[in-house]
C-alpha positions as CSV (number, residue, x, y, z in Angstrom):
1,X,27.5,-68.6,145.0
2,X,29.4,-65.6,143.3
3,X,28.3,-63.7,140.4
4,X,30.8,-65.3,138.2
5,X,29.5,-68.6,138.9
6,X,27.3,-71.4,137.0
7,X,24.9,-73.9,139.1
8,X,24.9,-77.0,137.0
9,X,21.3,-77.9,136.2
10,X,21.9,-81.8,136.3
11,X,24.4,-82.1,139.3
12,X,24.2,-79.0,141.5
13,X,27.8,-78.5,141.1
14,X,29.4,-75.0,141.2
15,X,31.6,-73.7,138.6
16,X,33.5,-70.4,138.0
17,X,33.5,-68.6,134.8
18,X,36.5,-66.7,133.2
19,X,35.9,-62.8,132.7
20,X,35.9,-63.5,129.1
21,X,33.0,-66.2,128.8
22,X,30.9,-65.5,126.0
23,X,27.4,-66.5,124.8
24,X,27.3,-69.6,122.8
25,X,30.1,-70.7,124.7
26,X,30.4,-74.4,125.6
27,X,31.6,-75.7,129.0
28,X,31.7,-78.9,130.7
29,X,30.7,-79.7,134.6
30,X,34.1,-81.0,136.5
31,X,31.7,-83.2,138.7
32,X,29.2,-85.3,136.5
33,X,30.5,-84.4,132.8
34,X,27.5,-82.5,131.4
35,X,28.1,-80.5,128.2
36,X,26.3,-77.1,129.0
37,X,26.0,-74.4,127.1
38,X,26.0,-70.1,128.5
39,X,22.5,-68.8,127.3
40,X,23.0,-65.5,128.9
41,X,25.4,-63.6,130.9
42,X,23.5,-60.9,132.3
43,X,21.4,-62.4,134.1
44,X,24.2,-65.4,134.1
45,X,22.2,-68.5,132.7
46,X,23.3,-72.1,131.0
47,X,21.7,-74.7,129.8
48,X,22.0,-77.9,128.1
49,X,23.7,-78.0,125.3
50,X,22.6,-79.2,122.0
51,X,23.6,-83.0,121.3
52,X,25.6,-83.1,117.9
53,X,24.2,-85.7,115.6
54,X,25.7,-87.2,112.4
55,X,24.4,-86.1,109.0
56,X,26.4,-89.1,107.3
57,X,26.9,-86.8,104.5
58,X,23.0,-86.7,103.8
């Protein structure tokens, strides 16, 4: 695996990142569809990312 590549955590599956990914940044796995979020870039690190629930206006 390159230094500009993520290991999805649920799948295994390997993607590249662009030169410009940022921290906070969302990204989705190509392979299983898992919504993962970068945590760190130096050390390069991802992680789920948070679900989005509905407030209903509350």
């Amino acid at each position: 695996m390159n230094a500009n590549q993520i290991e999805c955590p649920d799948c295994g599956g390997h993607k590249a990142l662009a030169p410009q990914t940022e921290v906070g940044q969302l990204l989705s796995c190509a392979d299983c569809g898992a919504r993962l979020e970068v945590l760190s870039l130096i050390p390069m690190q991802i992680g789920h990312a948070p679900q989005i629930e509905e407030d209903f206006g509350e």
